[in-house]
N, C-alpha and C positions, 0 to 999 in steps of 0.2 A: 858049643852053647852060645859063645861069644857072636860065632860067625852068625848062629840060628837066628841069636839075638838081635844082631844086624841087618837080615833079612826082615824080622819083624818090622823095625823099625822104619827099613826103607819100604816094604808093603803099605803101610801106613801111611805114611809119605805119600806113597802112589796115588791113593785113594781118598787122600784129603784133595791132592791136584785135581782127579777126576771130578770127585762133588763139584769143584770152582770151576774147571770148564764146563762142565754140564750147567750147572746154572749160569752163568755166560751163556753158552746159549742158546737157553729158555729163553734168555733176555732178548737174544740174538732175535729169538724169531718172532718177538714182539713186530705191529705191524711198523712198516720201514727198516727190514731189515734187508740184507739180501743173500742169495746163494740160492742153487738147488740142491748139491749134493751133501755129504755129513759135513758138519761144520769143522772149519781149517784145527780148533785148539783140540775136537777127537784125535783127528787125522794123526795131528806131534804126540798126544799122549800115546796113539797105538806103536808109534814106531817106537818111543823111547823104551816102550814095555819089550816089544820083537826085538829090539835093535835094531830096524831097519826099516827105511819107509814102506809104508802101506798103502795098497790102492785104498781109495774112498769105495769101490766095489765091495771090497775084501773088509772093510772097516763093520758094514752092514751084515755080514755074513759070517756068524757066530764061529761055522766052524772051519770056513777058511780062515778067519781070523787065528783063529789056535792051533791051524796048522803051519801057522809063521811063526807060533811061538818058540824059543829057542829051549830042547832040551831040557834042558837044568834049571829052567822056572818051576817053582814052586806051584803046588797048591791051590795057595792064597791067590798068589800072581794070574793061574791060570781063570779064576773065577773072577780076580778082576778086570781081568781081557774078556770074560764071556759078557760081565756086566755092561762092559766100557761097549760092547756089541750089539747088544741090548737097547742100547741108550743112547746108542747112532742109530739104527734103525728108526724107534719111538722118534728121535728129532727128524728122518726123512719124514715118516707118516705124515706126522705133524705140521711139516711145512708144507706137504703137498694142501692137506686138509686148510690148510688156512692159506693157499694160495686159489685153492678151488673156491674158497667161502669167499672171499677178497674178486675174484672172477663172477660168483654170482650177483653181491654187493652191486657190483660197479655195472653189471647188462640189470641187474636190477630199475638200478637207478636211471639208467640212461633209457633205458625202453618205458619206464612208466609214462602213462599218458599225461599224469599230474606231474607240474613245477616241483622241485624236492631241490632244498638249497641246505649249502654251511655258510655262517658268519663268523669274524672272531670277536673278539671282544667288542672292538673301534667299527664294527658296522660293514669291513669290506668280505666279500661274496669269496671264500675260499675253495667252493665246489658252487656247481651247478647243473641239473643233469642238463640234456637238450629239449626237454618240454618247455623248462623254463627260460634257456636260451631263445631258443624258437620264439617264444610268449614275447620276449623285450625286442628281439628281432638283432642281438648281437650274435655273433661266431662264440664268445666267451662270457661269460660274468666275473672269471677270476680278477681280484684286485680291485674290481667297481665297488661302490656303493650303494644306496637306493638315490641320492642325486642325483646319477647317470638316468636314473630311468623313472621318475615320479616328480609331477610339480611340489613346489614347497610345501603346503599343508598338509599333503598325501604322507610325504617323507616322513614330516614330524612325526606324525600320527602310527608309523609305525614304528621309528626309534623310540616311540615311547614304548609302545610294545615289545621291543627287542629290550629295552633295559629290566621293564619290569620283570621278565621270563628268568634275564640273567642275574637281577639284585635278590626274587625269591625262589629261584630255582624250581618253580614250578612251571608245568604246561598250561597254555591258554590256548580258549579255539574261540573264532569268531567269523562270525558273515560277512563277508566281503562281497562289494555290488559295485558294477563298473560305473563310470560317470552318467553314462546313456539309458543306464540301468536295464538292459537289455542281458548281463552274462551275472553268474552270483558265486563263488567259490566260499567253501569252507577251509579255512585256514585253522592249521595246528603249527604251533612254535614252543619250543621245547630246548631244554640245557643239555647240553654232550660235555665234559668233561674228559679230557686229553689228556694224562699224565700230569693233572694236575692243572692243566691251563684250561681255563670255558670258554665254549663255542655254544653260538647257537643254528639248531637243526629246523628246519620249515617244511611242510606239506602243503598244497593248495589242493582242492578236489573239486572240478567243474559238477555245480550244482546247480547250473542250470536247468536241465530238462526237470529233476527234482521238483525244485523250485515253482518253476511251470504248470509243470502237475497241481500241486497243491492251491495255484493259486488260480488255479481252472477251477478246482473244486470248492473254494470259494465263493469262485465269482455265481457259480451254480445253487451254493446255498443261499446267497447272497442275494440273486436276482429275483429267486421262488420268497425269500423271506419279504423285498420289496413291493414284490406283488400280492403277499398275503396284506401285509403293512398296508398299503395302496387301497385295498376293501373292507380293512376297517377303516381308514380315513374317508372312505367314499359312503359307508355308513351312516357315517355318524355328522356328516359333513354337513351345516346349512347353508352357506351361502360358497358360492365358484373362487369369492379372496380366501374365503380359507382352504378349501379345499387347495387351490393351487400352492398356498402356500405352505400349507402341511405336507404337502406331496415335495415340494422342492427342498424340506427343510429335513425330512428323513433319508431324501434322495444323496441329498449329497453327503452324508456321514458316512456314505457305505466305500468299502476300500477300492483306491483308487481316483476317486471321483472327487473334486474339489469343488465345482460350482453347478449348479443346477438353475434354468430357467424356463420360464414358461412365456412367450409369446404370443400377444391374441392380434387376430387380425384384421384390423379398421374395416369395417362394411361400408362405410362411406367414402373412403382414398384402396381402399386395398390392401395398404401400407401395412406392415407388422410394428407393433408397441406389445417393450416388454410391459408383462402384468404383473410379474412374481419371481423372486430369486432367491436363492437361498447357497452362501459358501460355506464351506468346510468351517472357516474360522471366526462362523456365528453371525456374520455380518446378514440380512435380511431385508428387502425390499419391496415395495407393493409399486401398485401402477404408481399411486398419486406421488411416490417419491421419484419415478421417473419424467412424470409432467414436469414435475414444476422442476425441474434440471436438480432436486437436490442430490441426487446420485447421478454418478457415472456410473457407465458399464462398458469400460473398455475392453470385457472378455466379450463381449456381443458378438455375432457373427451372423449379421444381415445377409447376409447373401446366399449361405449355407442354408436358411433354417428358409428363407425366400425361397430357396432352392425346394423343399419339403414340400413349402404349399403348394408351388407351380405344378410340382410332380405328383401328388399326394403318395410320396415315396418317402422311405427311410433317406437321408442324406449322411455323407458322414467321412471325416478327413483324417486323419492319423501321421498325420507328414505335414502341420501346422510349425512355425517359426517359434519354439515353445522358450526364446530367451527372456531373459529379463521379467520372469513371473509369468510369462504371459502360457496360454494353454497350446499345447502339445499335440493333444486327439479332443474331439468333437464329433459328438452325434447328434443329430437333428429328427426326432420322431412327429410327423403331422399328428394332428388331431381333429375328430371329425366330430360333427354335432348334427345331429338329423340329416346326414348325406351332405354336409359341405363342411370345406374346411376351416375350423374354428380358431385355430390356432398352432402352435409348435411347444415342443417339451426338448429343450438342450440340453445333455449332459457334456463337462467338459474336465478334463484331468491334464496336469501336469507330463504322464508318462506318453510318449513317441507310441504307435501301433496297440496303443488302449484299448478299442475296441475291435474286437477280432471278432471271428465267428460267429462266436457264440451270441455275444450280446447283440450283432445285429441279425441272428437268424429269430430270436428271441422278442425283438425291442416292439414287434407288432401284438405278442400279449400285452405289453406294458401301454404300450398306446391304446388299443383295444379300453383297457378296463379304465384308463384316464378316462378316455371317452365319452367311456357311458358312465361314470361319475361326472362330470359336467354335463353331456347332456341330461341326464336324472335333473340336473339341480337348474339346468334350462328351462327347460320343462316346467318345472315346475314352480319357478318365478311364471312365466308365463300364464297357466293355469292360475296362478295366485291372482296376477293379472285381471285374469276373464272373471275374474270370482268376485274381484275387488270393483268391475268395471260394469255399467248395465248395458248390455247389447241391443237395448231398444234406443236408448238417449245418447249413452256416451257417458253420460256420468257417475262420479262413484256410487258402488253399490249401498245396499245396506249392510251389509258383511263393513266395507272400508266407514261407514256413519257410525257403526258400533266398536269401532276400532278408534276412531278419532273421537269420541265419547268418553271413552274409557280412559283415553289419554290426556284429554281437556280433565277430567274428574281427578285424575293422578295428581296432577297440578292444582288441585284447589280451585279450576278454574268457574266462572260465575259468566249465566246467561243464560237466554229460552233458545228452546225447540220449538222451532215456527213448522208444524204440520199441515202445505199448503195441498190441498185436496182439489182437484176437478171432480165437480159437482157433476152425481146421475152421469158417472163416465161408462157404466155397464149398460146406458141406455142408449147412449150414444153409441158404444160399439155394436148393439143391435139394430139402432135407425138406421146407420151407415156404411157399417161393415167395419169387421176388426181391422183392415188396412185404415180406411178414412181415420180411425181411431188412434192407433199408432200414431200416424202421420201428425193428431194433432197434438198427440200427446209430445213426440217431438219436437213439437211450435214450440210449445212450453217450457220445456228444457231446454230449448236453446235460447228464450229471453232470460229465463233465469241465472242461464252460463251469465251470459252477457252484461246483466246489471247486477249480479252480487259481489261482492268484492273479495279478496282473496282467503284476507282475514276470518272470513266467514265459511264454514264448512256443509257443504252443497251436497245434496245426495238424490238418487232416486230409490226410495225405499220400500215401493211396490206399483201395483197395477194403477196409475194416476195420482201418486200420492208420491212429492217431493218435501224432504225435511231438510231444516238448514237452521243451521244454529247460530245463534246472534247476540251477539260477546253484550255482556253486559255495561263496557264502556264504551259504546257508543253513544252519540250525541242525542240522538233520539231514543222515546222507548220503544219496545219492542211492539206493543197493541199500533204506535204512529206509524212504526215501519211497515207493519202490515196490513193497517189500513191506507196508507197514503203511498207509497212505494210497490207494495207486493200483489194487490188487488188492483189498484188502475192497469198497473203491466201483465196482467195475465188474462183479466176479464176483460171479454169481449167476441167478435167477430172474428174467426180465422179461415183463410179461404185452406182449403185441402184438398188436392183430387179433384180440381175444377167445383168445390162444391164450398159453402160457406156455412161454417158450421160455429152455433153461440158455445161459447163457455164460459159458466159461473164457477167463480171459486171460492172455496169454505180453506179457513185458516185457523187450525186449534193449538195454542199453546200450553206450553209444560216448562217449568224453572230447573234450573240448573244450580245447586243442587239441592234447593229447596223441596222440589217434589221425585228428584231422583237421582242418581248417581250414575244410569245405564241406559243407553240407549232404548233395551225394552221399556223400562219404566218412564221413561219420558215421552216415546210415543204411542204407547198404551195410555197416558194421562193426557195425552193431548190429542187422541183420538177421540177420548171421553169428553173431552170442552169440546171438540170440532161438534161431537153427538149433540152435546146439552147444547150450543151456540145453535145446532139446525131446528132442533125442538122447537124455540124462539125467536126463528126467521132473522136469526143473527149472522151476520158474515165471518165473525171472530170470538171464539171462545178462547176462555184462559179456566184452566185446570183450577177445580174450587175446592180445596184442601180440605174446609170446614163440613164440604159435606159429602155424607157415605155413596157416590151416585154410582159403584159398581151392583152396592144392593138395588137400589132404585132400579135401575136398569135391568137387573136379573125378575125382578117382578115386574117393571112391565114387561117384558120381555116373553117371560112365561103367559103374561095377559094376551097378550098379540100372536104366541105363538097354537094359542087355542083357540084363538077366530081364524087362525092360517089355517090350521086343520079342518075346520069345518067348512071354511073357503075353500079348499082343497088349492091353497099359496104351494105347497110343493109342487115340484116339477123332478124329473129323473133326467142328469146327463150322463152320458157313457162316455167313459173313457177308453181309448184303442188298448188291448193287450195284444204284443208284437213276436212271433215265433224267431227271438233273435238269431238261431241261423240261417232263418230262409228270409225274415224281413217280411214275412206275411201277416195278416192279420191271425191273432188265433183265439181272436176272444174279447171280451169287454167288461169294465168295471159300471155296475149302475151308483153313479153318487148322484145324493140328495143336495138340491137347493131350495131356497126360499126365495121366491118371488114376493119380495112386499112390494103393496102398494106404491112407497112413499120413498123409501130409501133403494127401491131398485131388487135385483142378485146382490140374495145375500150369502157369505161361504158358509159352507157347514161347521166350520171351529169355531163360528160366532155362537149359533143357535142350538148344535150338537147338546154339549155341555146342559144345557137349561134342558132340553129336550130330556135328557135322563133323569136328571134329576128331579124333573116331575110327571115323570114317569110317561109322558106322553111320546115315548121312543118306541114303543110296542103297535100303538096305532101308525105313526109313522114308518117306523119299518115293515111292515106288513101292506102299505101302501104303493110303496116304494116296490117290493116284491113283488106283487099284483099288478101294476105298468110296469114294470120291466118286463112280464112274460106278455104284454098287451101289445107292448112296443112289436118284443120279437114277433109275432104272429101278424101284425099289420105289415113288417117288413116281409116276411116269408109269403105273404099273399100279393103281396108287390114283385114278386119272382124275381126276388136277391137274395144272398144265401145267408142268414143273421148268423155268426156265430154264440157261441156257447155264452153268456152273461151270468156276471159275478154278482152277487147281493150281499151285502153286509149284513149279519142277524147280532143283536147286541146282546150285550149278559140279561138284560130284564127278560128279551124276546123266548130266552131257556124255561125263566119261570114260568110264563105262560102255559099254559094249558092245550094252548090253539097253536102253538107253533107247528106242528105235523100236518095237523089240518090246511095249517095256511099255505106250504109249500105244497101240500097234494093240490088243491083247489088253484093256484098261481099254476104248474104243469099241466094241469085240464082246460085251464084256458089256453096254452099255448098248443096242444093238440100236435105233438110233434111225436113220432117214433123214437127218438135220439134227446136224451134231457137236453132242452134247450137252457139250462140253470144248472147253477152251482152255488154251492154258498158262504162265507166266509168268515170265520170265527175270530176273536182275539184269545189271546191267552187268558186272559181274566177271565174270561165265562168259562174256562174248565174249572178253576177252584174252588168258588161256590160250592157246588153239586156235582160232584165230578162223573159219579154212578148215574144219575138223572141224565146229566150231559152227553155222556157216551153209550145210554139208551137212545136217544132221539137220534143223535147224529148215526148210530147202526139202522135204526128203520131209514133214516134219508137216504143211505148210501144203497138201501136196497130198492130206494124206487129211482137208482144209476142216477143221484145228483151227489156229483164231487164236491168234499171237504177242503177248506184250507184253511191253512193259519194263518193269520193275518197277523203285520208286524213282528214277524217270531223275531226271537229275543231280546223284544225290549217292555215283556213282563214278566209275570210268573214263568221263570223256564223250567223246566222238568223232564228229565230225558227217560224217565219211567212212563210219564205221563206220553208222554209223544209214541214209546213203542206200543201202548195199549189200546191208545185214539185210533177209531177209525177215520181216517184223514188220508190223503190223496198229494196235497201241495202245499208248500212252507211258502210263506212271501214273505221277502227279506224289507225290512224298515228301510225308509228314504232315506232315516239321520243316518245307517248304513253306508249307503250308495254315494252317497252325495261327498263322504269323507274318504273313501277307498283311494281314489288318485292320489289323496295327497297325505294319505298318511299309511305308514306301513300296518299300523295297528289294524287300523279298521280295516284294511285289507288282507291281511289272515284270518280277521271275524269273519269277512263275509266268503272265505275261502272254505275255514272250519264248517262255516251251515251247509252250503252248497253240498260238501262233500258228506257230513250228518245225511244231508233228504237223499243224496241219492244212496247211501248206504242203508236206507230205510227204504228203496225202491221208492221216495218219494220227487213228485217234479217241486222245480223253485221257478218262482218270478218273482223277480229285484223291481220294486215300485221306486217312482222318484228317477227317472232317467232324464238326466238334461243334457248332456256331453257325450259326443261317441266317442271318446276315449273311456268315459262310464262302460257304455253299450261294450267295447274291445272288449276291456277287462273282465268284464261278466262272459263275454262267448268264452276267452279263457279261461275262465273257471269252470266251465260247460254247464252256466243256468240259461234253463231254457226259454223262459220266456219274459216280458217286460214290460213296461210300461212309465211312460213318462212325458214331459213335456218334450222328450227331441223326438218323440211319435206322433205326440197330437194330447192338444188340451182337452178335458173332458169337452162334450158337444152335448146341446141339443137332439132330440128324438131326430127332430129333420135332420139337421146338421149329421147327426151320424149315418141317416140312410143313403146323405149324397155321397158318406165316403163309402158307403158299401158299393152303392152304386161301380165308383170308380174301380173300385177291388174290383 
């Protein structure tokens, strides 16, 4: 029992030793350990159990192990020999498995593409695979630090980040970008913990092409969003400084891009001056701060953007000296304006090879839509120009007289309206001819240039009739100035065209702001003293407040206008209607004048108005319709071919009784196969009587004389009323046409009609044409036919057979 007991005890023994070398070494094969075979403390445990030494073969192999066992071992002994076998094997497995993991570890690390480092605590490189060897361009990193390989601020910046990973033992990732900014890596740095001692662990991951990508797909959203940006600025833009400057001032916030310029190009030297800039960091410039030198623009690049205009090419550099601020890439897009080149648009950025591909396969929409945003806004100074300017004289129009009226008024300002009138100037253009007439109407204008002074505002503000305003502090008054100054210099003898031709001139004044505020009402009142000064063989009237002389004048007026009718004072001129795609003639308007005795051609807005009003517009129009077809039929027997003539019928002319009558009886006299007549309505005469109305116009249209409307839409409009009219042709208002160039508005009105008539199967002609930019516009909207003064002013019966003639 003793012995038994013994044996226990030394069993026990045996197998406390075992646990300590077994865990030994587990510890053992912690990593730095070494051996491949069972560890040396199994090896003494097995022999001491056998009594005699054991292969390490035999150690791992449970049952040659127990076949060295001696005999007389117990039991116990034997199962802790099969244990102790057991537990040498488990330690080979185990060290192969973590010399294999240890082997993939380290081809891991060495073959990654990406840098992967160890630090210890103090900063030096204790691993490194070969990416990031290779990367610094050392054989080693072990023992360096980042000193070895990073200027001083680089360093810092990341010993800061090496301490903070190791003071909170947390991982941080961040964007790392090379100096040149060409390469981007995403960096992870992290805590490893060694037995108790910290290290820190690193990753870099080249995210370049990444990078790239994304910043392709930018530049893509980027450039479509500038170009959207771009047309609402061109929009809404009134004048070329802003526009350039709004365009430079959105241009350069976009990424990448630090300065933006616009260049224009001197027509007088050639020369390029910048007009507009705009930097990243809010600074903004216009031409006048370039004049007068109070900015620099050391990023300028004259030569490059020289380069644009010479070529009318994209230019553009990416390999610029980009130290010390200055820019890096440069592009240079021309800009064209009516087919020459207007200018340059420079984008310039900080970054080396900024503009790649993309932006300059691209830069010719952006140019493109600049473009025609400035020239839009060319243009249309321009046009503003012609509008503002009279093309007979030279001098400001009435458009620019009503403008610097309204501005003088804004001010408070004080003085007359001298409306200086060539007397019987429509007689004169018929004794002489409208050239000799011009010509001397030009005399005129140009004494006037010449002796009024600056201060004073000079205009031509119709067919022989010049207004000029005259500041009420001057030295003299206004009645001395224009008798003694404005009448000795205009009246008299002017030779013209080898020919010498008298002019008297009539001068009627209007106060400022005594009897108006507006240029209509100051020459409307001082047309009314020029009237009332002629009446009493006066050379100068002034505007007489105290008495009512628009009534006055509307009765006599109406008195004069009922011995004109029984004189038979009217006369019919025709105006040309033009088949604006062919430019043929395709028709005629007959408009009514008054030949008075006394005052000459008179216009129909004079006498129209009284005409209706006392009702003697029914005999008149019915006259007027009656030589219209008398005319045509004189001309057709004169073997020229008259086309189709338009007649005005006015709303009394519906009440009538005789209006059916009157237009059968006007076609009987013309004796033509084919209605040599048509007739023209306004809007107001449908709503009177609308059933009344659209009876007579169905018998007219059955004896084949076409309808139109006259002035549509600017009266009663009615889109009921238009699809139930028998009518044929909409004719578009002058106040229309006259505005479509230069305003968008009015040019989707008269888009909307066009496309109204002809969705009604109806034709259009636009009255009022002075400009063939007008005419363009109109063939682009597809109306078809026109009339205006850039075809030909209403004429005389003769006067218009010579043009048939010529047709």
């Amino acid at each position: 029992m003793h012995h038994q007991h013994d044996n226990k005890h030394d069993d026990s023994t045996r197998l406390q030793k075992m646990n300590n070398i077994a865990t030994q070494e587990q510890r053992a094969l912690a990593p730095g350990s070494d051996g491949d075979g069972p560890p040396p403390e199994l090896l003494r445990l097995a022999g001491y159990l056998c009594g005699k030494e054991v292969a390490p073969e035999t150690l791992v192999d449970e049952q040659a192990l127990l076949a060295c066992a001696p005999p007389a071992m117990s039991a116990g002994q034997r199962q802790a020999l099969a244990d102790l076998a057991a537990t040498a094997a488990a330690c080979q497995r185990l060290k192969r498995q973590l010399a294999r993991a240890e082997s993939f570890l380290s081809g891991f690390a060495e073959h990654s593409p990406s840098p992967l480092w160890i630090k210890d605590r103090n900063g030096s490189y204790v691993m490194g695979n070969a990416a990031l060897t290779g990367f610094f361009g050392v054989p080693t990193v072990v023992g360096m630090d980042d000193s070895h390989f990073w200027p001083e601020d680089v360093r810092h910046s990341l010993e800061e980040q090496d301490r903070a990973v190791l003071e909170n033992g947390e991982t941080i990732k961040t964007m790392e970008t090379s100096h040149d900014g060409t390469r981007h890596w995403l960096v992870h740095k992290f805590p490893i913990d060694v037995g108790g001692e910290p290290f820190l662990g690193g990753s870099a991951i080249d995210m370049t092409t990444e990078v790239e990508k994304e910043r392709a797909l930018i530049r893509h959203d980027t450039f479509y969003v500038l170009l959207s940006r771009l047309s609402a600025l061109i929009s809404r833009a009134k004048t070329i400084d802003a526009l350039c400057l709004d365009a430079c001032r959105f241009a350069c916030h976009q990424p990448g891009l630090e300065i933006v310029d616009i260049s224009r190009v001197d027509e007088a030297t050639g020369s390029l001056k910048l007009f507009a800039s705009a930097a990243r960091d809010g600074t903004e410039r216009q031409a006048k701060d370039f004049e007068t030198g109070a900015a620099a623009a050391d990023w300028f690049l004259p030569e490059l953007a020289g380069a644009a205009v010479a070529s009318g090419k994209l230019q553009f550099s990416n390999q610029l000296a980009g130290a010390d601020g200055r820019m890096a890439s440069c592009m240079a897009i021309p800009l064209f304006v009516n087919g020459k080149c207007w200018g340059v648009i420079s984008f310039y950025s900080h970054r080396p090879e900024f503009f790649d591909h993309f932006y300059r396969e691209r830069a010719g929409e952006l140019g493109n839509e600049l473009s025609f945003g400035i020239e839009r806004l060319v243009n249309a100074q321009e046009l503003s120009r012609l509008a503002r300017t009279n093309a007979l004289s030279g001098l400001p129009s009435r458009l620019r007289f009503d403008e610097e009226i309204a501005a003088l008024a804004a001010v408070n300002a004080s003085g007359t309206v001298l409306l200086i009138n060539i007397n019987r100037f429509d007689e004169i253009s018929s004794a002489y001819g409208n050239t000799a007439a011009i010509g001397l109407m030009r005399q005129v204008a140009q004494r006037l240039k010449d002796q009024v002074a600056d201060r004073m505002v000079l205009s031509h503000v119709g067919i022989g009739r010049f207004a000029l305003f005259y500041p009420a502090d001057e030295e003299r008054s206004p009645r001395a100035y224009a008798r003694d100054t404005i009448i000795p210099l205009l009246e008299g003898s002017y030779q013209v065209d080898q020919q010498k031709i008298w002019c008297a001139i009539n001068v009627g004044a209007a106060m400022l702001p005594e009897d108006g505020t507006s240029a209509d009402e100051l020459l409307v009142k001082a047309w009314d003293a020029l009237a009332g000064a002629r009446t009493q063989d006066e050379p100068i009237g002034f505007y007489d407040r105290d008495a009512d002389h628009a009534l006055a004048r509307q009765i006599n007026m109406e008195a004069e206008l009922r011995e004109a009718v029984e004189r038979g004072e009217f006369v019919n001129f025709y105006q040309p209607k033009i088949d604006l795609k062919s430019g043929k003639l395709a028709g005629a308007e007959a408009l009514v004048r008054w030949r008075h005795p006394v005052r000459g051609l008179i216009q129909p807005t004079e006498f129209v108005p009284v005409l209706e009003r006392s009702g003697l517009v029914t005999q008149v129009g019915r006259n007027v319709m009656q030589r219209a077809m008398e005319d045509w039929r004189e001309w057709y027997d004169a073997g020229l071919e008259p086309p189709q003539i338009a007649v005005n019928v006015a709303p009394a002319q519906f009440r009538c009784d005789s209006l059916f009558d009157d237009i059968e009886r006007a076609l009987n006299t013309a004796e033509a196969h084919l209605s040599p007549l048509s007739i023209e309505v306004t809007e107001s005469s449908l709503v009177a009587d609308h059933r009344r109305v659209v009876d007579i116009l169905t018998r007219v249209r059955d004896l084949d004389v076409p309808v139109a409307i006259d002035d549509f839409g600017t009266g009663y409009s009615s889109l009921a009323y238009l699809v139930t009219l028998p009518v044929d042709v909409l004719k578009i208002d002058r106040s229309f046409v006259m505005k479509m160039a230069q305003d968008a508005g009015y040019m989707g009105l008269v888009s909307t009609i066009v496309s109204l008539a002809h969705s009604l199967d109806l034709k259009v002609v636009a009255e009022g044409i002075e400009t063939e930019e007008e005419a363009k516009l109109l063939r682009l909207l597809r109306c078809e036919q026109g009339q205006g003064y850039l075809y030909g002013r209403p004429l005389p019966a003769a006067e218009f057979a010579k043009l048939l003639r010529r047709q």
